[in-house]
C-alpha positions as CSV (number, residue, x, y, z in Angstrom):
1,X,88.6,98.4,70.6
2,X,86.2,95.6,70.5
3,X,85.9,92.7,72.5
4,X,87.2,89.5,70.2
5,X,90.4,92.0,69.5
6,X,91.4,92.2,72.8
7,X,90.3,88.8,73.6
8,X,92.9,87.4,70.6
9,X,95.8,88.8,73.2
10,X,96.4,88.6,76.7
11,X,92.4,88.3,78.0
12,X,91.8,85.6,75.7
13,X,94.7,83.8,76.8
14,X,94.0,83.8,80.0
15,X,90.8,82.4,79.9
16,X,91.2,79.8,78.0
17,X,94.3,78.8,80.5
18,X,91.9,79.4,83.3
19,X,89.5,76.6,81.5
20,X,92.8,74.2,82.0
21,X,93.2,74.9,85.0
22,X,89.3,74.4,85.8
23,X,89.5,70.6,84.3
24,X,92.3,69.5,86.9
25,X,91.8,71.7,89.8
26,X,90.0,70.0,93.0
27,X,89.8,73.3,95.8
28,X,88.2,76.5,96.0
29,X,90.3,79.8,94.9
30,X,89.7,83.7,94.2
31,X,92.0,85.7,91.5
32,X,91.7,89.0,91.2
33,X,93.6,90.5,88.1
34,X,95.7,93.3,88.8
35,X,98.0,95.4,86.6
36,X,97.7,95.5,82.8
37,X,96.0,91.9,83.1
38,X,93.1,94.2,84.6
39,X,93.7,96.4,82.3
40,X,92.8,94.0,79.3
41,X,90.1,92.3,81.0
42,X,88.7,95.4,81.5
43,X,89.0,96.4,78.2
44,X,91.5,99.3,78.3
45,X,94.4,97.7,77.1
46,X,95.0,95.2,74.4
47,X,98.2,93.3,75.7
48,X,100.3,92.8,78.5
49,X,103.9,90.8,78.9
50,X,103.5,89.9,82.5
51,X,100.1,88.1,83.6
52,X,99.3,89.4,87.3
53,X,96.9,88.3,90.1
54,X,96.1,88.7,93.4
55,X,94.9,85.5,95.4
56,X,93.7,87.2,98.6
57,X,93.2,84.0,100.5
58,X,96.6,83.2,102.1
59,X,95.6,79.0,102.3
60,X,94.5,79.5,98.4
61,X,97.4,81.2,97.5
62,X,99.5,78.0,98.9
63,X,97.7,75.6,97.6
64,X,97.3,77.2,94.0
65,X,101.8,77.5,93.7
66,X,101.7,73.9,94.9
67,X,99.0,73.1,92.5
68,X,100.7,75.2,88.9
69,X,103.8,73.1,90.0
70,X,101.9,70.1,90.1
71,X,101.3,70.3,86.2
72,X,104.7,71.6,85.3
73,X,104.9,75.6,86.1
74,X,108.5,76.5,86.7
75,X,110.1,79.5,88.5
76,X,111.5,82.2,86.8
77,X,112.5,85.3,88.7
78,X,109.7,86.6,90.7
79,X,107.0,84.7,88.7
80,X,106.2,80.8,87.1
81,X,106.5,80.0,83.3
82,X,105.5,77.0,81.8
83,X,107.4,75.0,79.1
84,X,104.3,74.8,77.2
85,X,103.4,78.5,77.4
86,X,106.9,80.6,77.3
87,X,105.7,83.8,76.7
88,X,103.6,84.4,79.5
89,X,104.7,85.1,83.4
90,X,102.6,84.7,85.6
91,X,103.3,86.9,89.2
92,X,100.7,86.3,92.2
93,X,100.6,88.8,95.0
94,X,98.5,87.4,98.0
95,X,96.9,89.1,100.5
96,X,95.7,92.8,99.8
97,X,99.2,93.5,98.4
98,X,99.9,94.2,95.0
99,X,103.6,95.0,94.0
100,X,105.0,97.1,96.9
101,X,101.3,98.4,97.4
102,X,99.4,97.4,100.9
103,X,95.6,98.2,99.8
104,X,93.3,99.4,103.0
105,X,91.1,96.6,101.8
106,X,90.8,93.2,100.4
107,X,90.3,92.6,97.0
108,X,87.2,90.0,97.5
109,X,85.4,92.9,100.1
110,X,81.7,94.0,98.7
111,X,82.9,96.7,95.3
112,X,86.5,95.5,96.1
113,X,86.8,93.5,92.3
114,X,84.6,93.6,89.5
115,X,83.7,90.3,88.3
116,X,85.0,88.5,85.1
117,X,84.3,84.8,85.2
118,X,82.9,82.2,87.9
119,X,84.0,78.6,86.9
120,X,82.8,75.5,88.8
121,X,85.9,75.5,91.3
122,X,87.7,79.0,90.0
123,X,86.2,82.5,90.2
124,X,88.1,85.6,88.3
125,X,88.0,88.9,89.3
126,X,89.8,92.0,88.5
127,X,90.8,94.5,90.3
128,X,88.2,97.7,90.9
129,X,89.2,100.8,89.3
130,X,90.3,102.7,92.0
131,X,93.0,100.5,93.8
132,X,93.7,99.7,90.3
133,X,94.9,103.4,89.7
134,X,96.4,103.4,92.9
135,X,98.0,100.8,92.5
136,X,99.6,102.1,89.2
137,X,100.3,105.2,90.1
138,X,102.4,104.4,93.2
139,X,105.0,103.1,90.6
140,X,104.4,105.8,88.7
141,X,106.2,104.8,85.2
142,X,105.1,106.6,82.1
143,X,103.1,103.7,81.0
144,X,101.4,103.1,84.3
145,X,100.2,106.7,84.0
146,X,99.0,106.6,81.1
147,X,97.3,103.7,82.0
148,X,95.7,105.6,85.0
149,X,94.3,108.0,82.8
150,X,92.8,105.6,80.4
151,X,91.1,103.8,83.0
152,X,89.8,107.0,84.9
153,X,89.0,108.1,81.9
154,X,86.7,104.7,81.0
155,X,84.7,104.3,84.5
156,X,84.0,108.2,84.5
157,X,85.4,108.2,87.6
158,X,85.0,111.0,91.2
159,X,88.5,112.4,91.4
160,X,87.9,114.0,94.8
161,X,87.1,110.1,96.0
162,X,89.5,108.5,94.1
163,X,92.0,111.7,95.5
164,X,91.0,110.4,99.0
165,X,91.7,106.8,98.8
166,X,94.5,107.4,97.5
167,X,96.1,109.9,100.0
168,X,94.9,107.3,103.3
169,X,96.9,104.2,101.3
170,X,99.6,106.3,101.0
171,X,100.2,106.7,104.7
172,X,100.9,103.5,105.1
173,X,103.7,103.7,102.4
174,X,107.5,103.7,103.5
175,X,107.3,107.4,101.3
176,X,104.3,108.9,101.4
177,X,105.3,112.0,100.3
178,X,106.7,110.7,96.8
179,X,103.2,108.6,96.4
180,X,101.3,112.0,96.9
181,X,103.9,113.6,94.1
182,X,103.1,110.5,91.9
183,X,99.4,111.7,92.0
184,X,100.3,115.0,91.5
185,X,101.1,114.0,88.4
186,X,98.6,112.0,87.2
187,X,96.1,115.2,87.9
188,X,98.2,117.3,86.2
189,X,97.7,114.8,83.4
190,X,94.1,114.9,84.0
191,X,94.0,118.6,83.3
192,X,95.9,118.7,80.6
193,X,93.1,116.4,79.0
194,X,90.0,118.4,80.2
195,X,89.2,115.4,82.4
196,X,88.9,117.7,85.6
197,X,89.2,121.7,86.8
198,X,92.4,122.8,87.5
199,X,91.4,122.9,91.3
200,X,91.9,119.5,91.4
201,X,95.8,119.4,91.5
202,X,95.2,122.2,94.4
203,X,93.6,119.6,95.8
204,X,96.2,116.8,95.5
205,X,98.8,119.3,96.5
206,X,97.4,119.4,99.9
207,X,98.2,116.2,101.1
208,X,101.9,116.9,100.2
């Protein structure tokens, strides 16, 4: 799909509310764009509901909520609306977590993010293809695999290196052994689309 049809959805959106923000904001902070918001900046997916972020600084992450309430953001459930804006969520994660995922590395570390925008006080990131999968496929819905397998299938991806990252995040998971049958999965997916040898769920099936 080409760039200014995506951009008419959820990427463009959030760019241009990123160019608000810009125009009032007076400190420093990193967002890195996880989920299907990285998805669509990416361009792998047109749309998503929910817009999500990571703000790997802790100190940003405080003074960005008290900043979106500042100009009229309002709770709702696990994320902030805004009167103006009512169709978009948008959920920060801080840290190196994203959903119930704890990544081994943070999201602004050299090859961590790939970059989207820089703006005078504001840089946009999203989140690099591998944590991305990883962190998709650790909730495992049909849509987030499907996802997976459209963005491994975009950045041409190593399986065996994207297998190993994987497996060493899920040991710090309270189930490791249901995040390894998540993968499972998502290489038996890959197969099924003559996207890697059969080996390869051989491979995943050892870490069980």
């Amino acid at each position: 799909m080409a760039r200014q049809s995506i951009y008419r959805t959820t990427g463009r959106h959030l760019l241009d509310t990123i160019d608000n923000w810009e125009n009032l904001i007076d400190f420093k902070v990193n967002l890195i764009a996880c989920g299907g918001t990285a998805l669509t900046l990416l361009e792998i997916k047109e749309s998503t509901k929910d817009i999500d972020m990571i703000v790997p600084v802790q100190k940003e992450h405080e003074r960005l909520m008290v900043f979106l309430r500042s100009i009229g953001y309002q709770q709702k459930g696990n994320g902030l609306i805004h009167p103006d804006d009512p169709n978009f969520l948008y959920q920060f994660w801080t840290g190196s977590r994203v959903f119930t995922t704890q990544l081994l590395d943070s999201p602004l570390e050299p090859d961590r993010n790939i970059p989207i925008k820089q703006w005078g006080h504001i840089y946009l990131g999203a989140l690099n293809p591998q944590d991305l999968i990883i962190t998709k496929m650790f909730r495992g819905t049909q849509v987030d695999l499907d996802d997976s397998v459209a963005a491994f299938s975009k950045f041409q991806m190593d399986p065996t290196a994207l297998l190993e990252r994987y497996a060493e995040t899920a040991k710090y998971d309270l189930n490791p052994k249901k995040m390894i049958a998540n993968f499972i999965l998502f290489a038996e997916t890959l197969v099924e689309n003559s996207m890697v040898h059969k080996d390869f769920i051989k491979k995943a099936a050892a870490y069980k």
